[in-house]
DSSP file (Angstrom, degrees, kcal/mol; ACC not computed):
  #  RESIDUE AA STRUCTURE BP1 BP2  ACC     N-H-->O    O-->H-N    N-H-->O    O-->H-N    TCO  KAPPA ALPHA  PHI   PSI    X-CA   Y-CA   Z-CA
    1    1 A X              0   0    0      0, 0.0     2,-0.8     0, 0.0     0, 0.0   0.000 360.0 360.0 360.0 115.0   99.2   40.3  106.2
    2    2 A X        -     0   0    0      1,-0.0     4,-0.1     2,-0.0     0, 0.0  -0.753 360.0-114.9-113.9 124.3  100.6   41.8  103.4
    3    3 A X    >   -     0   0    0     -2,-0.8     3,-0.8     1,-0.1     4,-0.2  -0.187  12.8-140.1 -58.6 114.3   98.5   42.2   99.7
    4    4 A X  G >  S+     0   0    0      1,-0.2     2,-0.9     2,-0.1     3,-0.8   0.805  99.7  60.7 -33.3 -49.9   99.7   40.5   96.9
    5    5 A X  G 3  S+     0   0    0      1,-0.2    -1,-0.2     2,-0.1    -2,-0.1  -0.054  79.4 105.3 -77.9  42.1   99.0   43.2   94.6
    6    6 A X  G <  S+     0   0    0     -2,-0.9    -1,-0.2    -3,-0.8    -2,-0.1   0.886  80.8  40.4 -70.7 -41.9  101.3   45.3   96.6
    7    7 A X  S <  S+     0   0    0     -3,-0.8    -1,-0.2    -4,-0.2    -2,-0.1   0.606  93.0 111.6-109.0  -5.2  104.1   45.4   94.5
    8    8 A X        -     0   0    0     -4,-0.1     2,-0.4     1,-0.0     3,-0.0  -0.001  60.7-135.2 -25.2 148.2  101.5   45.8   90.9
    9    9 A X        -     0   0    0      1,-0.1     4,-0.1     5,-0.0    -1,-0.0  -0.806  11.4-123.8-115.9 178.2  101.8   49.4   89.1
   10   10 A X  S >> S+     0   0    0     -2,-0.4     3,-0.9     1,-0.2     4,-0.5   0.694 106.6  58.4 -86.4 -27.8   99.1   51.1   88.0
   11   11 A X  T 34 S+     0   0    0      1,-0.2     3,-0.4     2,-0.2    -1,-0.2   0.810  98.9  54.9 -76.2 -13.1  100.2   51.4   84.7
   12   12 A X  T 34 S+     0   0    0      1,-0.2    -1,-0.2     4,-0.0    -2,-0.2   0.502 116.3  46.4 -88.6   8.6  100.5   47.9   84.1
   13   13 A X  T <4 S+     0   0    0     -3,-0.9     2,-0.3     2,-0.1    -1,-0.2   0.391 111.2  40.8 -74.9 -20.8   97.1   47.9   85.1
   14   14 A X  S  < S-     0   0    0     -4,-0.5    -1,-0.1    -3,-0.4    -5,-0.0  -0.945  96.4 -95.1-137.6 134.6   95.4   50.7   83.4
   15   15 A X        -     0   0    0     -2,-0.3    -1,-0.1     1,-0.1    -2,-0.1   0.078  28.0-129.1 -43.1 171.6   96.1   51.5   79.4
   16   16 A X  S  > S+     0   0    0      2,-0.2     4,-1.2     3,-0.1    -1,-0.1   0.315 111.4  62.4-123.6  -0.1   98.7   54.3   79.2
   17   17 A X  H >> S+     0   0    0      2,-0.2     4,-2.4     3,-0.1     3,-1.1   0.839 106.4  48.4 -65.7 -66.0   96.1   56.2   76.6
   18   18 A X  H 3> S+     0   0    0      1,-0.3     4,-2.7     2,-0.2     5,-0.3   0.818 116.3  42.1 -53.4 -25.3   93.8   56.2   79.9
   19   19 A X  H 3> S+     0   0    0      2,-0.2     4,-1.7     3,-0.2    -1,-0.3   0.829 112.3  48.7 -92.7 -39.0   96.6   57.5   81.9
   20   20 A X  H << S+     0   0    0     -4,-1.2    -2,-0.2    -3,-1.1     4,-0.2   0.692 114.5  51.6 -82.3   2.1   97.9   60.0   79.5
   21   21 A X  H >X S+     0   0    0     -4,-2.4     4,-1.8     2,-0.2     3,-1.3   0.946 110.0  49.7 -77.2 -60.9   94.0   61.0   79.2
   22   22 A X  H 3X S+     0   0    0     -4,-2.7     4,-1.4    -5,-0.3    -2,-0.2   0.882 111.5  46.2 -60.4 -26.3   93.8   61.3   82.9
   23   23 A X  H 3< S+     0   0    0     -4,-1.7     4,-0.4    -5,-0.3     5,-0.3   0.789 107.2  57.2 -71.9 -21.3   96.9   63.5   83.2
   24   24 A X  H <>>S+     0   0    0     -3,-1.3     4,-2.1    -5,-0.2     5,-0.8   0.939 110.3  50.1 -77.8 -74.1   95.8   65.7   80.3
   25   25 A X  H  <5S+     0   0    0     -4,-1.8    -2,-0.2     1,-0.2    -1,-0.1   0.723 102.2  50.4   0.0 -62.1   92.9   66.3   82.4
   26   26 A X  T  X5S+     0   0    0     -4,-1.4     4,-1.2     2,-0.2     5,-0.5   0.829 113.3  53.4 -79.5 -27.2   94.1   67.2   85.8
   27   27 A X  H >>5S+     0   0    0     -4,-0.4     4,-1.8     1,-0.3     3,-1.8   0.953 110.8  45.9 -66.9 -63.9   96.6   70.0   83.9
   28   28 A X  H 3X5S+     0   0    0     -4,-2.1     4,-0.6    -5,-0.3    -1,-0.3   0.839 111.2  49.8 -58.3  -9.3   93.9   71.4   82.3
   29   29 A X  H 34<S+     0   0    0     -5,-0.8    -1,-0.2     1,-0.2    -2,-0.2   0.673 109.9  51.5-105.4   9.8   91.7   71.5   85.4
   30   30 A X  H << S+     0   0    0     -3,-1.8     4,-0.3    -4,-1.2    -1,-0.2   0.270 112.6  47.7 -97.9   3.3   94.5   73.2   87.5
   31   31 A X  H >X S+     0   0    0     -4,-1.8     3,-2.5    -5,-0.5     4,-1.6   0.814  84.2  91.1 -90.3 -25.8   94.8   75.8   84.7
   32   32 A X  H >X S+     0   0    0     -4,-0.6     3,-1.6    -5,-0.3     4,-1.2   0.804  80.6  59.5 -53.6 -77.2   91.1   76.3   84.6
   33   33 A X  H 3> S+     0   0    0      1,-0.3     4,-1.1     2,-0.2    -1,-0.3   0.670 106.3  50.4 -42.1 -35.4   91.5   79.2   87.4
   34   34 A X  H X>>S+     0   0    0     -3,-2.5     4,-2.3    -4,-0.3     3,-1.3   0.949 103.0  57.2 -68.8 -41.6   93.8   81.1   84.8
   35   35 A X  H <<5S+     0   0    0     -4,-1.6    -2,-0.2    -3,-1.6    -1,-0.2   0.834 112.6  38.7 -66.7 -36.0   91.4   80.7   82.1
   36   36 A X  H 3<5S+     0   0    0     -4,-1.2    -1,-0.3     1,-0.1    -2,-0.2   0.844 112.9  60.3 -70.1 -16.7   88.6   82.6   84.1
   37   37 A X  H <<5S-     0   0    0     -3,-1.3    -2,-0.2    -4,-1.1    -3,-0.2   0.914 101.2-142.0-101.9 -62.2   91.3   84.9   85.3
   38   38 A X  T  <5S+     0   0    0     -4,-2.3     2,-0.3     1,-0.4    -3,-0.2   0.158  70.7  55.6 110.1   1.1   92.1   85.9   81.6
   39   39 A X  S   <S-     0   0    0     -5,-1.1    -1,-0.4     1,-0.1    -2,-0.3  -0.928  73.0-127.9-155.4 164.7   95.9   86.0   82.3
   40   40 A X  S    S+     0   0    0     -2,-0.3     2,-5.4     1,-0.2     6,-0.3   0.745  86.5  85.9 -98.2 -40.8   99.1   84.0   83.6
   41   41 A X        +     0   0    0      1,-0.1     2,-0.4     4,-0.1    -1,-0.2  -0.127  46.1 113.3 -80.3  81.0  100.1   86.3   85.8
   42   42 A X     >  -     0   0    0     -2,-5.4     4,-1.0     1,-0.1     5,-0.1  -0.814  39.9-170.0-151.0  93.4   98.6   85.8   88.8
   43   43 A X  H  > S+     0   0    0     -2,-0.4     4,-1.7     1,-0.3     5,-0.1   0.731  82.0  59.1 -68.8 -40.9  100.8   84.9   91.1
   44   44 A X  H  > S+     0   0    0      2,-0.2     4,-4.1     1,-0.2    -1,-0.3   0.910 107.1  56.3 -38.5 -54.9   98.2   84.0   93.8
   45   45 A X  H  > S+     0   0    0      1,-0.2     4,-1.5     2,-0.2     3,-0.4   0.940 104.3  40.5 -38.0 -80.0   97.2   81.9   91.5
   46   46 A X  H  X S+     0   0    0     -4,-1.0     4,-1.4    -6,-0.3    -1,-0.2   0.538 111.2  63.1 -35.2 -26.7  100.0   79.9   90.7
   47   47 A X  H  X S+     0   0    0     -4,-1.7     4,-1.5     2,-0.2    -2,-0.2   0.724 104.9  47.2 -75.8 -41.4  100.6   80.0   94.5
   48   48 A X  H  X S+     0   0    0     -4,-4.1     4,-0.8    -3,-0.4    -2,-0.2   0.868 118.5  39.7 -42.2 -56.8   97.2   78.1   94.9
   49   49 A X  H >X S+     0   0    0     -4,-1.5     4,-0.7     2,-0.2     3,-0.6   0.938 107.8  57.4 -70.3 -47.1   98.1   75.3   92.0
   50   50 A X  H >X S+     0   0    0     -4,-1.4     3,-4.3     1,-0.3     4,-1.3   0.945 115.8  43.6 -74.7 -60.6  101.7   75.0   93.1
   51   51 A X  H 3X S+     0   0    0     -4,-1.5     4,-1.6     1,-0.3    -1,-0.3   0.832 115.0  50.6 -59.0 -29.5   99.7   73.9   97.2
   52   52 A X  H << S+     0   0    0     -4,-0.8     4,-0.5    -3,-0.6    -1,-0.3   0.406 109.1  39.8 -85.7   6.6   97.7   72.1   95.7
   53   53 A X  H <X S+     0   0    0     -3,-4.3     4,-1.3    -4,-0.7     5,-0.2   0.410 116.4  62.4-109.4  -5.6  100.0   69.8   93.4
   54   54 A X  H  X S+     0   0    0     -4,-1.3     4,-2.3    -5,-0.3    -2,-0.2   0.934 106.3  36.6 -89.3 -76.0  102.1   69.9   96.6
   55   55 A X  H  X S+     0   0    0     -4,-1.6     4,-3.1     2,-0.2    -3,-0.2   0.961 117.1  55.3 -35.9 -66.7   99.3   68.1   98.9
   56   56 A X  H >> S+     0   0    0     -4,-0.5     3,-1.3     1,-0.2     4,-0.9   0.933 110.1  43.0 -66.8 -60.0   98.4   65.8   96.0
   57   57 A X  H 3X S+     0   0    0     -4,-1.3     4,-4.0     1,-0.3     5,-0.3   0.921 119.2  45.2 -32.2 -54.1  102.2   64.5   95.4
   58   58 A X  H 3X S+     0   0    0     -4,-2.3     4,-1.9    -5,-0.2    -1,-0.3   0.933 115.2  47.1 -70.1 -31.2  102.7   64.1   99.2
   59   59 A X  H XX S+     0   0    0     -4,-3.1     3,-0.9    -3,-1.3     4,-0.9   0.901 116.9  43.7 -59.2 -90.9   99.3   62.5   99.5
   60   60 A X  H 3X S+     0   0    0     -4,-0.9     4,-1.8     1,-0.3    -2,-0.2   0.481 116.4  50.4  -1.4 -43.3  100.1   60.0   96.4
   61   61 A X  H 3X S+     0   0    0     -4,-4.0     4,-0.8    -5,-0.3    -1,-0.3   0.991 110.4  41.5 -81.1 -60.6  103.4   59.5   97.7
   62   62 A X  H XX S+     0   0    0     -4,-1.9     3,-2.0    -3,-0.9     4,-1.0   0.901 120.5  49.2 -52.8 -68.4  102.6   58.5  101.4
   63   63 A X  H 3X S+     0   0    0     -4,-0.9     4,-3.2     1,-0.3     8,-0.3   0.765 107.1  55.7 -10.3 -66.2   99.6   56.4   99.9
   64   64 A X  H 3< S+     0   0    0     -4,-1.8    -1,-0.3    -5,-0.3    -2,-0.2   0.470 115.4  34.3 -82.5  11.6  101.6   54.7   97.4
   65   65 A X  H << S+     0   0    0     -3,-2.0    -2,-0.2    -4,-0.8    -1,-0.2   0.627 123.0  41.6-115.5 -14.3  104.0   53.5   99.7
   66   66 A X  H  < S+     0   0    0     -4,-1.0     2,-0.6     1,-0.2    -3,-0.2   0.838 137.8   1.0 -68.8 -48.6  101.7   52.7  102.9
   67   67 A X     X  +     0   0    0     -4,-3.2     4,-0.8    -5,-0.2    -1,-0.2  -0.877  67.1 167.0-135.6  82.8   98.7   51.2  101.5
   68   68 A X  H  > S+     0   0    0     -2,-0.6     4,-4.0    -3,-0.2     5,-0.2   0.889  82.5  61.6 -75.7 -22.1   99.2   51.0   97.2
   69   69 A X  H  > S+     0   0    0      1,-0.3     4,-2.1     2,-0.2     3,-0.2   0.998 108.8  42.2 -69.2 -56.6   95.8   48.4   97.2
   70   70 A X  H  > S+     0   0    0      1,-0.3     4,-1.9     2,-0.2     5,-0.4   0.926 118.5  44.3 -61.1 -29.9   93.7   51.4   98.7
   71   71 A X  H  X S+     0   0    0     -4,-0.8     4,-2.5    -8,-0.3    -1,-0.3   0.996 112.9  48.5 -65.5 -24.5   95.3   53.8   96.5
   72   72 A X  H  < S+     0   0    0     -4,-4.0    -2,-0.2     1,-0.2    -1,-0.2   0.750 117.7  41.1 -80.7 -31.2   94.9   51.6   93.8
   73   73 A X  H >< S+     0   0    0     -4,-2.1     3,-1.3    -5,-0.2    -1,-0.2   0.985 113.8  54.6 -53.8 -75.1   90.8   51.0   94.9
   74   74 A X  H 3< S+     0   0    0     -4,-1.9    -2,-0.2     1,-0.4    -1,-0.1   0.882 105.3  49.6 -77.2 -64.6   90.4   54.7   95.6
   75   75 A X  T 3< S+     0   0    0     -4,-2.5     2,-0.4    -5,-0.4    -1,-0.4   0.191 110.5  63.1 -71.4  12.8   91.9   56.1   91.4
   76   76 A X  S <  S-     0   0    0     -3,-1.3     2,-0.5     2,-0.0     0, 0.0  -0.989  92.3-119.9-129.7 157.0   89.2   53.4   89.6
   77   77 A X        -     0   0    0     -2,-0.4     2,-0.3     4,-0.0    -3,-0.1  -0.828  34.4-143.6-103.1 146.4   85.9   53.5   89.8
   78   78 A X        -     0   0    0     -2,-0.5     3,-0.1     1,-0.1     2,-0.1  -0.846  18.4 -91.2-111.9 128.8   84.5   50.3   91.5
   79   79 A X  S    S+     0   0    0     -2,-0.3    -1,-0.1     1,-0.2    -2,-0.0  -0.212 101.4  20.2  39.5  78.6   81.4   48.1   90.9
   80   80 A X  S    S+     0   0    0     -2,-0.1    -1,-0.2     1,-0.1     2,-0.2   0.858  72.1 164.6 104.0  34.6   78.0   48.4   92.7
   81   81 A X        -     0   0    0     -3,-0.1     2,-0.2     3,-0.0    -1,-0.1  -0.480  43.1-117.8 -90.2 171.6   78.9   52.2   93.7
   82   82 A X     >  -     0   0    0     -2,-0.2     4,-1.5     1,-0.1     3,-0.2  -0.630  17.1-111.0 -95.6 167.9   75.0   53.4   94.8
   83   83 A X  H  > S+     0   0    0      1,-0.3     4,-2.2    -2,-0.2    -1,-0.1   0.663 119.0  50.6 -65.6 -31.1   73.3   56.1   93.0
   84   84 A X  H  > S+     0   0    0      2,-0.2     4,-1.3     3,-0.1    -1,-0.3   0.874 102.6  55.9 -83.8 -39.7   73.4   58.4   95.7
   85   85 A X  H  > S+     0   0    0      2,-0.2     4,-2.9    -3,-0.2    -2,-0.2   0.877 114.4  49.5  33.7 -68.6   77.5   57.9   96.4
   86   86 A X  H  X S+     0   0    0     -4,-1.5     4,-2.0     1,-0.3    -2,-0.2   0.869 105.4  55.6 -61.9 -32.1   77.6   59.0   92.6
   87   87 A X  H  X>S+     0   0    0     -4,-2.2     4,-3.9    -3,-0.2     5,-0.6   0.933 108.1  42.9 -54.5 -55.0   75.5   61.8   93.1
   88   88 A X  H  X5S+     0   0    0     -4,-1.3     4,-1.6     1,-0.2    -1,-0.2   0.793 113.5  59.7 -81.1   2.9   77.5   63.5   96.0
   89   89 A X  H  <5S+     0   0    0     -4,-2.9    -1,-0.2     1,-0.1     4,-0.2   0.996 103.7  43.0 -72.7 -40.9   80.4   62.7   93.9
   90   90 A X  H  X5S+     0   0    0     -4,-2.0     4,-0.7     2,-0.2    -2,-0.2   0.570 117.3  49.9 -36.8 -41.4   79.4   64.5   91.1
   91   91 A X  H  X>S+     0   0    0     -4,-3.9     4,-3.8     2,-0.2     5,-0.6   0.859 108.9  53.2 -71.2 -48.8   78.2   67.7   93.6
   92   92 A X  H  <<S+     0   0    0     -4,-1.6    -2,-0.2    -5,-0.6    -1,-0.1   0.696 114.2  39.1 -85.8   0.2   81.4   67.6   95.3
   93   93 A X  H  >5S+     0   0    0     -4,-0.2     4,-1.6     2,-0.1     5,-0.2   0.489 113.6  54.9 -86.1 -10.7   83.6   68.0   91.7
   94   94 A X  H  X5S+     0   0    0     -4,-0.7     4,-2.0     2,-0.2     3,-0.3   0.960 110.9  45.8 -56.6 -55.8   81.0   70.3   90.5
   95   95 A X  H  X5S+     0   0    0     -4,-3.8     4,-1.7     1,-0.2     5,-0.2   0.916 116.1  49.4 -55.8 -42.7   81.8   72.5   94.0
   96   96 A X  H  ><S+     0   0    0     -5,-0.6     4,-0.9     2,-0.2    -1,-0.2   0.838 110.5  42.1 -70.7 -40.1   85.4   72.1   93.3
   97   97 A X  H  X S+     0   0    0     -4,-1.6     4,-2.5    -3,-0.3    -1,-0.2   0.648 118.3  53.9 -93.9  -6.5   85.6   73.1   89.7
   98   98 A X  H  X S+     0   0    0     -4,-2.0     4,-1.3    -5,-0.2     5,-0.3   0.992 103.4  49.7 -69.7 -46.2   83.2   76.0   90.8
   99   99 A X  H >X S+     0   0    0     -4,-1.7     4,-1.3     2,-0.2     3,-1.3   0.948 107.2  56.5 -25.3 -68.6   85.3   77.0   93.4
  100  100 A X  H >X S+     0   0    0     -4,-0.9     3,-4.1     1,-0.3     4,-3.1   0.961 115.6  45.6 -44.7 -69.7   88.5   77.0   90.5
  101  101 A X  H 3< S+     0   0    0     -4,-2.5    -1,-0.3     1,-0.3    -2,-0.2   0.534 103.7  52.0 -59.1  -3.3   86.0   79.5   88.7
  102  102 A X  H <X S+     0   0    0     -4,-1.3     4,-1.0    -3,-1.3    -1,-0.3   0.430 112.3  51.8 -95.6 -18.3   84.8   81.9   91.1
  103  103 A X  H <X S+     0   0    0     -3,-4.1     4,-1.1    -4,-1.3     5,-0.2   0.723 112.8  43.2-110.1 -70.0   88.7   82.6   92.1
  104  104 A X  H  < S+     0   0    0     -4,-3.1    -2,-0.2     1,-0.2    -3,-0.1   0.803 115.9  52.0 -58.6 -10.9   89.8   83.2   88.3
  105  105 A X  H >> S+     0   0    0     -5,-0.4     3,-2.7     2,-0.1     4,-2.7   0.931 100.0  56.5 -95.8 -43.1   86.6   85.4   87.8
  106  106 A X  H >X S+     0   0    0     -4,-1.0     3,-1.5     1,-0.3     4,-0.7   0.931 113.0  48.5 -65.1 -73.3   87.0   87.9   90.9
  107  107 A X  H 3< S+     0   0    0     -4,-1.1    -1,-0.3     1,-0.3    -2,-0.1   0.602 111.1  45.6 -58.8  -3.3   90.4   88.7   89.3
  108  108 A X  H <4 S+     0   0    0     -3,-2.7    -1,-0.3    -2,-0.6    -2,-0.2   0.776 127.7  29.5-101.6 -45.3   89.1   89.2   86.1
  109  109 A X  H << S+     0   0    0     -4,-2.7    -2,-0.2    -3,-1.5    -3,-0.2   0.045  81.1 147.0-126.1  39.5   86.2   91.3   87.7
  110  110 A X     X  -     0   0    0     -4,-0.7     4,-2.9    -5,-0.2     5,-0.3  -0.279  65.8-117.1 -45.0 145.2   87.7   92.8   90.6
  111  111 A X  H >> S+     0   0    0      2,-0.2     4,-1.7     1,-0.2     3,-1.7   0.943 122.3  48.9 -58.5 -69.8   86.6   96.5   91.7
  112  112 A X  H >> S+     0   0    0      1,-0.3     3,-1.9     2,-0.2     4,-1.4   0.725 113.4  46.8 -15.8 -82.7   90.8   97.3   90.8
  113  113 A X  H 3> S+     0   0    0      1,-0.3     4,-0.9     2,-0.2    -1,-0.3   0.704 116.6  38.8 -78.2 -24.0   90.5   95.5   87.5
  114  114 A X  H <X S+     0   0    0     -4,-2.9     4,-0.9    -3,-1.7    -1,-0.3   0.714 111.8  61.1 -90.4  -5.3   87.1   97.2   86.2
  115  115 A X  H <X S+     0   0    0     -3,-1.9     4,-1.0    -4,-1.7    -2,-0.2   0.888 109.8  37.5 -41.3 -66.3   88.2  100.5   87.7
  116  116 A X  H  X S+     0   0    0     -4,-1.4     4,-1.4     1,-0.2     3,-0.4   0.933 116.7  55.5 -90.8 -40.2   91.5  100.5   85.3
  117  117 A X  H  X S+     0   0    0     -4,-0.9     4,-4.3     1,-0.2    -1,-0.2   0.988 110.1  45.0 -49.5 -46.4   89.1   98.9   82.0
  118  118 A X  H  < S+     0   0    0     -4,-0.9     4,-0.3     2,-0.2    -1,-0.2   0.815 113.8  55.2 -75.8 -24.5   86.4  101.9   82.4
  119  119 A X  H >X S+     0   0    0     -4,-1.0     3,-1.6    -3,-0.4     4,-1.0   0.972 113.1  40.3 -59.7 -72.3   89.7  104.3   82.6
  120  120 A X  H >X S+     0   0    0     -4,-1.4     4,-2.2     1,-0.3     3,-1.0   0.800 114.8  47.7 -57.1 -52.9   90.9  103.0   79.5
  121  121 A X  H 3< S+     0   0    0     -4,-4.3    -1,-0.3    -5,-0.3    -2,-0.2   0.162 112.6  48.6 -93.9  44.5   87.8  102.8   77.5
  122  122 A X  H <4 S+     0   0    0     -3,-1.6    -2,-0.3    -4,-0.3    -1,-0.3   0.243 113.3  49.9-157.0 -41.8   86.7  106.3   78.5
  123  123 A X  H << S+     0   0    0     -3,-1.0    -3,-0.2    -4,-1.0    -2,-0.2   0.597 118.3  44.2 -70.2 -21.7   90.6  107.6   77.4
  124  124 A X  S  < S+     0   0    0     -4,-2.2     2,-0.3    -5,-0.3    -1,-0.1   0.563  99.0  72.7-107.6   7.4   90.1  105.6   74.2
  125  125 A X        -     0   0    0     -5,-0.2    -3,-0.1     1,-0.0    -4,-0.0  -0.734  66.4-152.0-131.4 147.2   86.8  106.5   73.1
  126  126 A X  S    S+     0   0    0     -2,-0.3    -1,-0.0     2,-0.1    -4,-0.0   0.590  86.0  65.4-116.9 -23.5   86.1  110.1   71.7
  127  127 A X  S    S+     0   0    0      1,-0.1    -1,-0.1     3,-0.0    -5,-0.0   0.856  90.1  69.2 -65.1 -40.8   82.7  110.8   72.4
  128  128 A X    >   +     0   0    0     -6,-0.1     3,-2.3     7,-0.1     2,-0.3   0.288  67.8 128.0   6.3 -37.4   83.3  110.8   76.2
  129  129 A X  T 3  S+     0   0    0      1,-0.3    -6,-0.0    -6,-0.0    -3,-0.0  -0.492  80.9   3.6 -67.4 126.5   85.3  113.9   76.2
  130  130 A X  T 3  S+     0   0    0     -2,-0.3    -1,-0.3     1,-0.2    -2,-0.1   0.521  92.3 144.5  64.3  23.7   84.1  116.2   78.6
  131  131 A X    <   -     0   0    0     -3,-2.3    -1,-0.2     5,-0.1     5,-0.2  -0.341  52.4 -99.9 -68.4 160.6   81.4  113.9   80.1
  132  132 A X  S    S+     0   0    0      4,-0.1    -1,-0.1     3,-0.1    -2,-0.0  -0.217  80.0  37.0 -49.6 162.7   80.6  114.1   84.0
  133  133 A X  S >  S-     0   0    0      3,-0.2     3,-0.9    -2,-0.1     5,-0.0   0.049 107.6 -27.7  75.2 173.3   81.9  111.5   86.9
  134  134 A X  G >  S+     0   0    0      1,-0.2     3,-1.7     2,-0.2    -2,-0.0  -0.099 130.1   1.7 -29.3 126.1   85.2  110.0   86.9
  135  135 A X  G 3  S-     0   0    0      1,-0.3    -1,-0.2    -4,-0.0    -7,-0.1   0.893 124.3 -68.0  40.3  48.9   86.9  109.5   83.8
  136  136 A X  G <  S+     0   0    0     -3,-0.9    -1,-0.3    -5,-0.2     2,-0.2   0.656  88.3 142.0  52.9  24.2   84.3  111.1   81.7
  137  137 A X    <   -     0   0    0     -3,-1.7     2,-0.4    -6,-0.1    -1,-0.2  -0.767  46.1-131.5-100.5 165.6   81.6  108.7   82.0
  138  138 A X              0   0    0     -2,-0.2    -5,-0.1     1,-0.1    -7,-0.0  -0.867 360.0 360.0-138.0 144.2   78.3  109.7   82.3
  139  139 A X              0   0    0     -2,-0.4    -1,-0.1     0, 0.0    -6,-0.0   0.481 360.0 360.0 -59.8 360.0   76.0  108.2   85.1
């Protein structure tokens, strides 16, 4: 039995402000890891987003060509969801954009990367000179 609203698009369903909202959205929340990071170049990084827009396309795609009514179910929020449903949804994008942040802050404050900052502000700083420990700082 095959669903009338098969052959429906999502935009001709949905506003194309709401769509270009939700797309604004997902970029900035795969960029999000750069922004704790402090930097673009972090190739890991990019190596992360790039699998994970990778998965979502191939999901999206497969979806929208077995089953478009489920995808279509699954991208709006639906009617009579319980409080509790909304709750672990909320927990499980909270875990998810924590996740994003926890990965862009250990590069930011990796042993390596506060190592070569304490070098630097210990060579740039004038007081420092001739201090004890490593790179003239003093315990």
């Amino acid at each position: 039995m095959k669903n009338e609203k098969a052959g429906c698009s999502m935009s001709a369903q949905t506003p194309s402000w709401k769509l270009a909202l939700r797309a604004i959205i997902r970029a900035l929340t795969f960029l999000l890891p750069f922004a704790f990071a402090g930097r673009l170049d972090w190739w890991r990084g990019w190596l992360f987003v790039g699998s994970l827009l990778l998965i979502a396309g191939v999901s999206f795609a497969v979806l929208r060509r077995k089953n478009p009514d489920l995808m279509h179910r699954r991208l709006e929020s639906q009617p009579g969801v319980k409080r509790f449903d909304r709750f672990v949804l909320a927990t499980t994008i909270v875990g998810f954009l924590s996740f994003y942040a926890v990965a862009g802050l250990d590069v930011r404050y990796s042993p390596r990367y506060l190592a070569t900052q304490s070098m630097w502000r210990c060579m740039m700083s004038s007081t420092n000179l001739g201090s004890c420990g490593p790179c003239g700082v003093r315990g």
